[in-house]
N, CA, C and O atoms as a GROMACS GRO file, in nm:
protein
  524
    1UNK      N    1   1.549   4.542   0.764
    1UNK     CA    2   1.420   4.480   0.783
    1UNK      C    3   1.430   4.333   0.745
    1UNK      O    4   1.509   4.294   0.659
    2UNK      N    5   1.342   4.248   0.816
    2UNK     CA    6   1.406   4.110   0.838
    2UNK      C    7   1.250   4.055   0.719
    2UNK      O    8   1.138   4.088   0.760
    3UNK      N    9   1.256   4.004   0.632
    3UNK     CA   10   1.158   3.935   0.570
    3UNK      C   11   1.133   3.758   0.606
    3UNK      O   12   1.216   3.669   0.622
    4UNK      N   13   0.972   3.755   0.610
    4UNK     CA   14   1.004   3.577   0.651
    4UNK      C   15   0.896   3.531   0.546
    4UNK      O   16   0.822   3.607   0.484
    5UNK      N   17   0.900   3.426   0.538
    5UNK     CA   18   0.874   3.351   0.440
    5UNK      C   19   0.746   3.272   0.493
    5UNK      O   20   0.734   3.246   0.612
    6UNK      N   21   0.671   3.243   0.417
    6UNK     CA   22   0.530   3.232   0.457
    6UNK      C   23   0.570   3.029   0.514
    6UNK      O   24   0.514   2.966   0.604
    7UNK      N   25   0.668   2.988   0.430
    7UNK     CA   26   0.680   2.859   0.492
    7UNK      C   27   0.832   2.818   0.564
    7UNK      O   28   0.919   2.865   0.491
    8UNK      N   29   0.879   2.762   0.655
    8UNK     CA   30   0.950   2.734   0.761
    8UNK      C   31   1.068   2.651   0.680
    8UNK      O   32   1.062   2.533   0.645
    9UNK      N   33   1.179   2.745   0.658
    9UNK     CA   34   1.320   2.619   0.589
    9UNK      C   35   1.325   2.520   0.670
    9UNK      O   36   1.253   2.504   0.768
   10UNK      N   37   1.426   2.433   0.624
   10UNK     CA   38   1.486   2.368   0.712
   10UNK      C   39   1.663   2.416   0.818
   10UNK      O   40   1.767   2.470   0.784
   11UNK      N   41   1.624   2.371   0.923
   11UNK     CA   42   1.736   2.461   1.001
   11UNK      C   43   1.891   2.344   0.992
   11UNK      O   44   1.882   2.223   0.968
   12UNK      N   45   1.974   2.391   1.010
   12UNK     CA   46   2.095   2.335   1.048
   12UNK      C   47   2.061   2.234   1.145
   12UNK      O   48   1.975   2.241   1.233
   13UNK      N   49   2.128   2.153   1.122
   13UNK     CA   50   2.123   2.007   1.244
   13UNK      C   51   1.987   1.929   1.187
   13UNK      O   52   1.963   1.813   1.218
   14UNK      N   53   1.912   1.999   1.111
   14UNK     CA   54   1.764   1.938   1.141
   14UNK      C   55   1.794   1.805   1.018
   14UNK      O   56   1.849   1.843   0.915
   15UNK      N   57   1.760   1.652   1.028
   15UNK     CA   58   1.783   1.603   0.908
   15UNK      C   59   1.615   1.477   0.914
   15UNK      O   60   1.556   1.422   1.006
   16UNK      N   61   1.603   1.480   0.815
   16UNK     CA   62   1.462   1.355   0.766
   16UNK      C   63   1.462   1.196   0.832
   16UNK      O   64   1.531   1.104   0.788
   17UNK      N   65   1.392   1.188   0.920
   17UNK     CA   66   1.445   1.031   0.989
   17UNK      C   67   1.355   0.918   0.939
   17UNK      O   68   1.384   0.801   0.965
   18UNK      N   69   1.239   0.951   0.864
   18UNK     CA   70   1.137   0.843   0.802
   18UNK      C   71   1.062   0.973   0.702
   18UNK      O   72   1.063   1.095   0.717
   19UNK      N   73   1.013   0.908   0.621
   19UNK     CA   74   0.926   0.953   0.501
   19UNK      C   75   0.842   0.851   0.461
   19UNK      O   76   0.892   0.771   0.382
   20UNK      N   77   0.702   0.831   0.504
   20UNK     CA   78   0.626   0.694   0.465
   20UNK      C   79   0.474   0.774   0.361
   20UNK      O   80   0.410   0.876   0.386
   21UNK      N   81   0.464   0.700   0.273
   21UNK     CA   82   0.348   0.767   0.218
   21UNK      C   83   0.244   0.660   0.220
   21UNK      O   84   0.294   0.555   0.182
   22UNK      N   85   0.151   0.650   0.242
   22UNK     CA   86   0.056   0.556   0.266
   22UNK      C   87  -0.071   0.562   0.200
   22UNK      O   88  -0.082   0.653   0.119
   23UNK      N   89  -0.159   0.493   0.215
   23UNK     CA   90  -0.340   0.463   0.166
   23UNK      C   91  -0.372   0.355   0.283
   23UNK      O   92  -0.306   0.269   0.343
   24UNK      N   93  -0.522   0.406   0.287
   24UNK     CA   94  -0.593   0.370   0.433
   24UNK      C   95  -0.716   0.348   0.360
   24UNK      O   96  -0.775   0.430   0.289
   25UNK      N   97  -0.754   0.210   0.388
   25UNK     CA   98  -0.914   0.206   0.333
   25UNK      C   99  -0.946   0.185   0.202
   25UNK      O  100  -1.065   0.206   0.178
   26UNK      N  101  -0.880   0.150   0.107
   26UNK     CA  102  -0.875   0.128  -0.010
   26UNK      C  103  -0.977  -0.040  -0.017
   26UNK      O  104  -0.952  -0.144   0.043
   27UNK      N  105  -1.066  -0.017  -0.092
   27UNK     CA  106  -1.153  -0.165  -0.091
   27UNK      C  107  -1.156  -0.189  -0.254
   27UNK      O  108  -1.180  -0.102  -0.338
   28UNK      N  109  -1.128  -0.318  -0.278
   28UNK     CA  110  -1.159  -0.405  -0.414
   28UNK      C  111  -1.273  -0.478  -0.433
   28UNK      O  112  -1.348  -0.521  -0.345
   29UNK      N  113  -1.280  -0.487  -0.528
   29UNK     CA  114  -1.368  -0.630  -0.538
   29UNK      C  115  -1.330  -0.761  -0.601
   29UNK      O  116  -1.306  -0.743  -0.721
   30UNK      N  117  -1.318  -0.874  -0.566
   30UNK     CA  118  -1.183  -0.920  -0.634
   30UNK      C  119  -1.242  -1.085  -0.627
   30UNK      O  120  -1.318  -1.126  -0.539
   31UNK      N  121  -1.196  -1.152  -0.720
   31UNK     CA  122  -1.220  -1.280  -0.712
   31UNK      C  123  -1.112  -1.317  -0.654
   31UNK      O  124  -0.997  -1.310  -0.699
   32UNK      N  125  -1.167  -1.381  -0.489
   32UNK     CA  126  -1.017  -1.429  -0.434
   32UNK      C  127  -1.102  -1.514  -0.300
   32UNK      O  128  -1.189  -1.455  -0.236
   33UNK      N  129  -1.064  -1.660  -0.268
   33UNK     CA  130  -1.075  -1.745  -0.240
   33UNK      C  131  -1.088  -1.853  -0.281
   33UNK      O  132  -1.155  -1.865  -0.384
   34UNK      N  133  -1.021  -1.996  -0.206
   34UNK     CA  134  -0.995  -2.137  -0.246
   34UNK      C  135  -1.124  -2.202  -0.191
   34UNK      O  136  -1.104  -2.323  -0.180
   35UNK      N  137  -1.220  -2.176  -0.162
   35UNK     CA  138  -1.338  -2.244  -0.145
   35UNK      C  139  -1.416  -2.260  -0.271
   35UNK      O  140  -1.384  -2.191  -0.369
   36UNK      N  141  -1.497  -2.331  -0.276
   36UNK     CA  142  -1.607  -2.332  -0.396
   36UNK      C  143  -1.658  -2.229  -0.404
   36UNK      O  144  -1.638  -2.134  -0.480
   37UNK      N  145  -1.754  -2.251  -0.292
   37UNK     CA  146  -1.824  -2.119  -0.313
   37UNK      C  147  -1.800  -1.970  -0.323
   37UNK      O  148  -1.880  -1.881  -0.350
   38UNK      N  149  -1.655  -1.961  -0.292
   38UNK     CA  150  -1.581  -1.858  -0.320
   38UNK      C  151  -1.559  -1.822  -0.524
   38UNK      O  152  -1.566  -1.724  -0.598
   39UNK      N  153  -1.540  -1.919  -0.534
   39UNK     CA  154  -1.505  -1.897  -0.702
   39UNK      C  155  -1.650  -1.822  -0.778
   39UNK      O  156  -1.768  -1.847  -0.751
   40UNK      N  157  -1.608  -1.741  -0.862
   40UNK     CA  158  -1.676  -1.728  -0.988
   40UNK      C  159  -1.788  -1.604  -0.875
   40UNK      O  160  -1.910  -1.618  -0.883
   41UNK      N  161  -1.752  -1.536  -0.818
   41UNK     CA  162  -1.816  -1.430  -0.709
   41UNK      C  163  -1.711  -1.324  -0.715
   41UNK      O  164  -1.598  -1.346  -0.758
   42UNK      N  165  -1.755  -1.204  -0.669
   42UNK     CA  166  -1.632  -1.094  -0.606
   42UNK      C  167  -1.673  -1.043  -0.458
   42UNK      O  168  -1.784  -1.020  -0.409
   43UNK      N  169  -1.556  -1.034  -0.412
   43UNK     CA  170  -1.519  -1.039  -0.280
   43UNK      C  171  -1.463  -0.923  -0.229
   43UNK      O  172  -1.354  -0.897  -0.281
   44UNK      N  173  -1.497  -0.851  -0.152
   44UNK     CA  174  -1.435  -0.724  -0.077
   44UNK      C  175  -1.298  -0.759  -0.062
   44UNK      O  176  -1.279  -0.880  -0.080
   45UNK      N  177  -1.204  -0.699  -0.037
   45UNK     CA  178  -1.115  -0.688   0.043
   45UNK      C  179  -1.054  -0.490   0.087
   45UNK      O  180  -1.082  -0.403   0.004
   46UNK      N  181  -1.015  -0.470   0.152
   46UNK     CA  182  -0.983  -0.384   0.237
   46UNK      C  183  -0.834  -0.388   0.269
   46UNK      O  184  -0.770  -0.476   0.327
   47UNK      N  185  -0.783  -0.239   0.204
   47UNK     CA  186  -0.620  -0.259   0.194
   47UNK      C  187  -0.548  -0.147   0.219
   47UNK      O  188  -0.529  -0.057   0.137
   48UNK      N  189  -0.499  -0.148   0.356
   48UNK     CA  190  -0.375  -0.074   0.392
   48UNK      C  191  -0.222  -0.082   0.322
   48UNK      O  192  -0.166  -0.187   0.289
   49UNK      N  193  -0.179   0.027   0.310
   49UNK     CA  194  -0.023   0.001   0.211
   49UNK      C  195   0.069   0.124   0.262
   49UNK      O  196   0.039   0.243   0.249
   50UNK      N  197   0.210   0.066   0.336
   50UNK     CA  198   0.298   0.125   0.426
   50UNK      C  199   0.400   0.166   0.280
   50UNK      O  200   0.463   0.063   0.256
   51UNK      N  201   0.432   0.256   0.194
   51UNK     CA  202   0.552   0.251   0.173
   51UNK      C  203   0.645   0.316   0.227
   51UNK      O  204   0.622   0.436   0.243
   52UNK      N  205   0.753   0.275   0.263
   52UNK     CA  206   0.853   0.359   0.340
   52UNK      C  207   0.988   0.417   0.253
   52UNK      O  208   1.064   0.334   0.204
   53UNK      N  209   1.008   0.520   0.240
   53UNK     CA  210   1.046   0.591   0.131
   53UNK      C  211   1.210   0.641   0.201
   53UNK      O  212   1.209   0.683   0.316
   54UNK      N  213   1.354   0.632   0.120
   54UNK     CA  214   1.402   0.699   0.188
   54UNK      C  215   1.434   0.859   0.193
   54UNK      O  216   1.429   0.936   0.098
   55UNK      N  217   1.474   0.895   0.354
   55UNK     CA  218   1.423   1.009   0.380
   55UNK      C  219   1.496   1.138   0.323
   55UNK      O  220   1.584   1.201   0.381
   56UNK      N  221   1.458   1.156   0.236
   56UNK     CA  222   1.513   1.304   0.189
   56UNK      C  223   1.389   1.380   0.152
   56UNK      O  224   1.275   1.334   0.161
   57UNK      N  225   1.430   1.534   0.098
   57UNK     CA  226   1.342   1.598   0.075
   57UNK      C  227   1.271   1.587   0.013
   57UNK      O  228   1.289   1.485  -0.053
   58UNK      N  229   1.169   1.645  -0.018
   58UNK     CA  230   1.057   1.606  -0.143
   58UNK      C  231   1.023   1.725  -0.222
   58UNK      O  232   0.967   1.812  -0.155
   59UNK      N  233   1.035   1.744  -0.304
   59UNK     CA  234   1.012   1.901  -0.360
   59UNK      C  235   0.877   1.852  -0.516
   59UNK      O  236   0.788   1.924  -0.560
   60UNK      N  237   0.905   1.742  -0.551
   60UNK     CA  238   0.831   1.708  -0.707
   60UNK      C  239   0.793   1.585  -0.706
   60UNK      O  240   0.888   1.514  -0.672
   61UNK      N  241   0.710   1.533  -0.725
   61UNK     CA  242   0.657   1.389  -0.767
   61UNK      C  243   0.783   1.300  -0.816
   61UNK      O  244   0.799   1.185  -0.774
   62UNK      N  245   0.839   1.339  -0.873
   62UNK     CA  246   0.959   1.290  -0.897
   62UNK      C  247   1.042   1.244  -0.809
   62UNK      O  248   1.132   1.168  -0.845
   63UNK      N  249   1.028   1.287  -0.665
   63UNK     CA  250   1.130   1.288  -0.572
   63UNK      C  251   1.059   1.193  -0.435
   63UNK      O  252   1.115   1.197  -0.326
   64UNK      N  253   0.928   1.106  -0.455
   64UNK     CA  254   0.839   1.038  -0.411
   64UNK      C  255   0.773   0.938  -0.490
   64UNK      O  256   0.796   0.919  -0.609
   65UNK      N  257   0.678   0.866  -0.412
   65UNK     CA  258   0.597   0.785  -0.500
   65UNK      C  259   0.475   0.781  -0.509
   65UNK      O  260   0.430   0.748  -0.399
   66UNK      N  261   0.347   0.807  -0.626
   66UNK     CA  262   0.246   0.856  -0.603
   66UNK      C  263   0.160   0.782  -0.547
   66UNK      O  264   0.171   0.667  -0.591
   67UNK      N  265   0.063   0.794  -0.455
   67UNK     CA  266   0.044   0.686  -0.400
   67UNK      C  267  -0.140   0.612  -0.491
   67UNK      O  268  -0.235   0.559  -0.433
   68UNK      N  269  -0.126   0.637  -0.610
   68UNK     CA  270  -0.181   0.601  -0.690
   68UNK      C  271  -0.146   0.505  -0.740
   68UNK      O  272  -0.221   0.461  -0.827
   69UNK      N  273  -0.009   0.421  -0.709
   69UNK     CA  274   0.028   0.289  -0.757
   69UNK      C  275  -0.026   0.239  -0.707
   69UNK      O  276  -0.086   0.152  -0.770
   70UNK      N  277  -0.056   0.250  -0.539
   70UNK     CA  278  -0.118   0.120  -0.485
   70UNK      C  279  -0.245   0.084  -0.557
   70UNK      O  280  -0.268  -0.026  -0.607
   71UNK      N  281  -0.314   0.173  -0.558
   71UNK     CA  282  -0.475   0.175  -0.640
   71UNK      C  283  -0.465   0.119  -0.752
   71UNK      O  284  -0.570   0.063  -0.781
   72UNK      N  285  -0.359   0.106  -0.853
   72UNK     CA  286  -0.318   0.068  -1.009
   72UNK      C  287  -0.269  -0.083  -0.977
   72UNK      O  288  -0.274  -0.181  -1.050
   73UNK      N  289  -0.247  -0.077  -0.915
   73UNK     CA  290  -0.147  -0.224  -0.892
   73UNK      C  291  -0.192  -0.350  -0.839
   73UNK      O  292  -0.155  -0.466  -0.855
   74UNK      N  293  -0.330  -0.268  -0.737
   74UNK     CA  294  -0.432  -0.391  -0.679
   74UNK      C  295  -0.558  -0.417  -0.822
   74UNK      O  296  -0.623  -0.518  -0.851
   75UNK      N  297  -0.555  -0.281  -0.886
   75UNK     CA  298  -0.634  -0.348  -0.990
   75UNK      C  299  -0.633  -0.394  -1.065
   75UNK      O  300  -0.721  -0.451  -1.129
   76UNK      N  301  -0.498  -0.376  -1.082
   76UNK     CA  302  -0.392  -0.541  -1.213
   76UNK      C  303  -0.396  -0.641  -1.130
   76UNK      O  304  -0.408  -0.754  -1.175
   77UNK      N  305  -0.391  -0.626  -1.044
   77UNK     CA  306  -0.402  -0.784  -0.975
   77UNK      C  307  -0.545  -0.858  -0.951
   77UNK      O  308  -0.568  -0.975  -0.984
   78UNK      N  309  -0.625  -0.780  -0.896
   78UNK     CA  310  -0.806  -0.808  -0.989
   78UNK      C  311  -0.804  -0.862  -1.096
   78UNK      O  312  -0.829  -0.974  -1.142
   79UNK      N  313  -0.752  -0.719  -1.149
   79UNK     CA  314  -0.762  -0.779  -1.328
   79UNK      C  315  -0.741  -0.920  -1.415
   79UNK      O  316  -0.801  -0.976  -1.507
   80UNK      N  317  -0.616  -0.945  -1.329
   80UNK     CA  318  -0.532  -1.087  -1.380
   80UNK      C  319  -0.617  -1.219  -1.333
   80UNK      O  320  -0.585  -1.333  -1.369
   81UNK      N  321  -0.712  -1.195  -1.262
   81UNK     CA  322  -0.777  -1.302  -1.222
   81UNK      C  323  -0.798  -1.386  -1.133
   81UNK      O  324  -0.695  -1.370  -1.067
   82UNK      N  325  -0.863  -1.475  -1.074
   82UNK     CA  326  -0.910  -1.485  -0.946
   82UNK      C  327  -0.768  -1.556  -0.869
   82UNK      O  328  -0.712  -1.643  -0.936
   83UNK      N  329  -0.709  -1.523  -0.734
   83UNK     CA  330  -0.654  -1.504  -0.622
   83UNK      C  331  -0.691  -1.641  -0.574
   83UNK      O  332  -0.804  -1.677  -0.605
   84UNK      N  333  -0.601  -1.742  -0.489
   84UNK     CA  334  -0.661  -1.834  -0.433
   84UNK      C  335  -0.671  -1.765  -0.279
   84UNK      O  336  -0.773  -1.763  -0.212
   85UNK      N  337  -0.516  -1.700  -0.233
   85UNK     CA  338  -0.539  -1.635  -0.085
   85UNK      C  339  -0.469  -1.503  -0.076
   85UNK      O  340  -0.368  -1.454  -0.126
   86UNK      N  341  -0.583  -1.453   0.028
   86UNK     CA  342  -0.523  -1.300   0.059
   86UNK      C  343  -0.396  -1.282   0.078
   86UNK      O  344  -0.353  -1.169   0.056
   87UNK      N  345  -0.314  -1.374   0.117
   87UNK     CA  346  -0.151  -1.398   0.140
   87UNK      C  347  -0.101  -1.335  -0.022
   87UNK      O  348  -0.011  -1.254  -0.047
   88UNK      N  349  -0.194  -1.404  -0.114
   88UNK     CA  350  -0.128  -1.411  -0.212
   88UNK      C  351  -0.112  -1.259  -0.258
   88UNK      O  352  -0.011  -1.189  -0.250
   89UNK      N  353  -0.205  -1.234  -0.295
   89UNK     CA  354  -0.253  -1.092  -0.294
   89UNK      C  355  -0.164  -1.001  -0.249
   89UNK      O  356  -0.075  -0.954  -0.318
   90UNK      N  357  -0.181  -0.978  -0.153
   90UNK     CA  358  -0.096  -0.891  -0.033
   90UNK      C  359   0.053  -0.873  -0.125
   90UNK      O  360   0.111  -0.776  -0.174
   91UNK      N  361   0.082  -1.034  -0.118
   91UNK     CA  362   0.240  -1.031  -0.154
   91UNK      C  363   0.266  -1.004  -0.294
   91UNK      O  364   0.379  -0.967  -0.327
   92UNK      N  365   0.163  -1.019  -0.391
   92UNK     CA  366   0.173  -0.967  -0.503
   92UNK      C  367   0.180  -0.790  -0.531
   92UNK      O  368   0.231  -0.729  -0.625
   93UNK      N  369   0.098  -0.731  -0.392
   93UNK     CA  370   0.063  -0.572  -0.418
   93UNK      C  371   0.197  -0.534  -0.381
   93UNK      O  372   0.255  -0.435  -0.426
   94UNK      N  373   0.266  -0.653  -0.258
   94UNK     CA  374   0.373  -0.560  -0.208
   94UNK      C  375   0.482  -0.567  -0.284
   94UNK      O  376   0.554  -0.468  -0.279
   95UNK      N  377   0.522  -0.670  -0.366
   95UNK     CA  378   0.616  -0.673  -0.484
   95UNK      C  379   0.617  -0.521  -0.557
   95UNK      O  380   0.705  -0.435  -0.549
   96UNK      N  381   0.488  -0.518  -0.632
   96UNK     CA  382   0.469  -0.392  -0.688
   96UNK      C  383   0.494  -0.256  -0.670
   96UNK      O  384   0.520  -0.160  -0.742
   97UNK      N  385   0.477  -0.279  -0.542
   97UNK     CA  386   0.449  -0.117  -0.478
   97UNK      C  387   0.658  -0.117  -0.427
   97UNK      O  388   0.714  -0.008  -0.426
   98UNK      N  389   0.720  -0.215  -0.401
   98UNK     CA  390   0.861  -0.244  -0.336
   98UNK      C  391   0.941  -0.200  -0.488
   98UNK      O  392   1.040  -0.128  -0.499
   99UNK      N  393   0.869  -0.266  -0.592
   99UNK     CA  394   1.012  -0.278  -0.710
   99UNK      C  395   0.999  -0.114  -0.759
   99UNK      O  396   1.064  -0.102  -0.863
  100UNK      N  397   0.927   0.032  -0.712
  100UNK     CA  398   0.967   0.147  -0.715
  100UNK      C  399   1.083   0.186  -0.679
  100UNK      O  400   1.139   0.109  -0.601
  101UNK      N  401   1.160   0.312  -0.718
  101UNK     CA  402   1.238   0.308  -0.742
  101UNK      C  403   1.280   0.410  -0.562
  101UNK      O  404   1.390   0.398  -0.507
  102UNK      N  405   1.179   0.486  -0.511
  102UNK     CA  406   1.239   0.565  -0.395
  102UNK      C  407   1.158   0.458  -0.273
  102UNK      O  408   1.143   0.498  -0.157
  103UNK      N  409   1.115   0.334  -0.314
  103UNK     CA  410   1.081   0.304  -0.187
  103UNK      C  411   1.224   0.185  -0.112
  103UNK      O  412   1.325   0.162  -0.178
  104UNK      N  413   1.213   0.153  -0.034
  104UNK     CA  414   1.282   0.107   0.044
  104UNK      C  415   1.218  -0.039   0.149
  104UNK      O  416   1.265  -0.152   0.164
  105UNK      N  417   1.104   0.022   0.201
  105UNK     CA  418   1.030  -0.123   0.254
  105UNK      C  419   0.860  -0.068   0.228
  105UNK      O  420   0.814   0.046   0.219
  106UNK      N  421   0.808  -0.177   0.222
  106UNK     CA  422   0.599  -0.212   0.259
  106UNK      C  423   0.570  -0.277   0.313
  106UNK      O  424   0.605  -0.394   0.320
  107UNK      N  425   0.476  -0.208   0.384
  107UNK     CA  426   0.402  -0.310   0.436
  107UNK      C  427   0.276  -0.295   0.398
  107UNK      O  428   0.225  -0.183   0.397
  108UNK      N  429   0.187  -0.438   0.351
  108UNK     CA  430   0.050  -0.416   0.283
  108UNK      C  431  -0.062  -0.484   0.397
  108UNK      O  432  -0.044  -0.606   0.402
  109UNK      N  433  -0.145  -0.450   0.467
  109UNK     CA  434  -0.260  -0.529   0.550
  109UNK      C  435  -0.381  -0.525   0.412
  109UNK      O  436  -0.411  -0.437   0.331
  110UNK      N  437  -0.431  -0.673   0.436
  110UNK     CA  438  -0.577  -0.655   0.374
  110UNK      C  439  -0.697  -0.709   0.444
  110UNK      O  440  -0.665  -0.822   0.481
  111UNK      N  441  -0.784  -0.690   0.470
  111UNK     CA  442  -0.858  -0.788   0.497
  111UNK      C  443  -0.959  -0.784   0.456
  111UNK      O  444  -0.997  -0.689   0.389
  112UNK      N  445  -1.059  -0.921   0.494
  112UNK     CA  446  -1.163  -0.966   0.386
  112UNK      C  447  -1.292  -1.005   0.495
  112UNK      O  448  -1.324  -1.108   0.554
  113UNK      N  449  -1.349  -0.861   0.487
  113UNK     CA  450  -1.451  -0.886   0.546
  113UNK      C  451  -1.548  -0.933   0.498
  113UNK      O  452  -1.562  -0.923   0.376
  114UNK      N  453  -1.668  -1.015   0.595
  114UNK     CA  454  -1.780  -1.088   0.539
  114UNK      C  455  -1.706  -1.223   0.524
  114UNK      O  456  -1.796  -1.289   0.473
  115UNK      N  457  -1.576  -1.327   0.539
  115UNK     CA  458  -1.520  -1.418   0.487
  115UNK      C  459  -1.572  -1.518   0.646
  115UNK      O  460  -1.591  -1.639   0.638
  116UNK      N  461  -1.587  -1.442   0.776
  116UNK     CA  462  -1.631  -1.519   0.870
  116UNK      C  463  -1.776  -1.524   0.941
  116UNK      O  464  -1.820  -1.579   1.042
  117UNK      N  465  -1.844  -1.418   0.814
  117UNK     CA  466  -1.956  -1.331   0.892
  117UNK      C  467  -1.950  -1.260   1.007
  117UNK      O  468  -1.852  -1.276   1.079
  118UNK      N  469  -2.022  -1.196   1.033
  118UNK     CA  470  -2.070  -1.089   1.184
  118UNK      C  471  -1.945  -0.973   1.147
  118UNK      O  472  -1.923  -0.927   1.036
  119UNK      N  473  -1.876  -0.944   1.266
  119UNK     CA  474  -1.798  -0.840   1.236
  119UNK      C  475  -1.686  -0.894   1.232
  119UNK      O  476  -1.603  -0.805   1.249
  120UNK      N  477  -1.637  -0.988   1.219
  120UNK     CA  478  -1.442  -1.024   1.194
  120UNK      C  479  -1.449  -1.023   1.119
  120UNK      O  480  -1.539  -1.053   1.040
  121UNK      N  481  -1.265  -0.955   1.100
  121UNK     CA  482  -1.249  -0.921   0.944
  121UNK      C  483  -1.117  -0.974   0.962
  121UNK      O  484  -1.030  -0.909   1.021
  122UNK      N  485  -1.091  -1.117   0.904
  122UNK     CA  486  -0.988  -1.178   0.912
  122UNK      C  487  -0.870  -1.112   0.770
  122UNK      O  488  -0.915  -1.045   0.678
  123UNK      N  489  -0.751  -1.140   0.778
  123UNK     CA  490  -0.661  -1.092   0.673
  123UNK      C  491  -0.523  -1.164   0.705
  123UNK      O  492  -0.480  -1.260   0.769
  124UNK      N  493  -0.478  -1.064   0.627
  124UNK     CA  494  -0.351  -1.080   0.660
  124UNK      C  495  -0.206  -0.911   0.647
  124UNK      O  496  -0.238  -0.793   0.636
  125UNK      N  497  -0.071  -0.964   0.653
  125UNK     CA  498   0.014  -0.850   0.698
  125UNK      C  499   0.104  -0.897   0.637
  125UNK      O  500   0.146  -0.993   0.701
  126UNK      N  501   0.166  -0.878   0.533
  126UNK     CA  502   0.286  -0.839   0.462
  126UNK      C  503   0.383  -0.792   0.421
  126UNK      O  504   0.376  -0.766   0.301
  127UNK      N  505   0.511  -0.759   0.487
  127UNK     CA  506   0.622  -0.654   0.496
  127UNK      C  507   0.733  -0.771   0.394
  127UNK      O  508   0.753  -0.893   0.386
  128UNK      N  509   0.786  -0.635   0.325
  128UNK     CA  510   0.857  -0.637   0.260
  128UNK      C  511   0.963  -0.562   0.272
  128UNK      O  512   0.944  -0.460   0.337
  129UNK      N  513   1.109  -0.584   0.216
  129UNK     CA  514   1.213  -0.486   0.210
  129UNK      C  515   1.335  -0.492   0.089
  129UNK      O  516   1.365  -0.604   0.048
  130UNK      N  517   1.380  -0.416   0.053
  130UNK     CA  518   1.486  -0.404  -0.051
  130UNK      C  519   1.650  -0.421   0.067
  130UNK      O  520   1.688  -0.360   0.167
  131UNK      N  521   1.710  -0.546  -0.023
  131UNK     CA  522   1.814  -0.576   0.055
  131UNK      C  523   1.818  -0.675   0.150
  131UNK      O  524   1.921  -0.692   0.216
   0.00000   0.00000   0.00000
């Protein structure tokens, strides 16, 4: 009698070609703009975060990255104080989220809506890589 297993091994030949763990929609509030009237206010921003992980199995937290850094890492960067540009930002989250130890590349989008009024939501795109 043949028993199966409620979840699917992995078969021969079969091997991991990307492993990305991500966050979608993540919003701050953040002192960040070089205008006047920008200073001493908080400011939305809106933040996508690509990490690209390399591909092996994953069995334990240990063997990934939680994707609770991104959330920790944009709010040390809040924290530290007001931002002149979303560039900056971006490239500060993606440092953070890059110097882990199973990631490999990021990419961070943010953008800052309300910065042109109506509905554009201008930003920016930040990729990073180890190596």
């Amino acid at each position: 009698m043949t028993t199966h297993s409620a979840f699917p091994t992995w078969a021969d030949g079969v091997r991991m070609e990307a492993l990305t763990v991500f966050v979608r929609g993540l919003t701050v509030a953040a002192g960040i703009g070089v205008h006047e009237h920008e200073h001493g206010r908080l400011q939305t921003l809106v933040i996508d975060a690509d990490l690209e992980l390399a591909p092996n199995r994953v069995e334990r937290l240990s063997d990934t990255v939680n994707y609770e850094l991104v959330s920790k890492a944009a709010q040390g960067i809040v924290e530290a104080g007001h931002v002149g540009l979303v560039e900056t930002f971006a490239e500060r989250l993606a440092v953070a989220c890059l110097v882990q130890d199973h990631v490999r590349r990021v990419r961070v989008r943010i953008g800052k809506p309300g910065a042109l009024g109506g509905t554009a939501e201008p930003g920016c795109e930040v990729v990073l890589s180890k190596g």
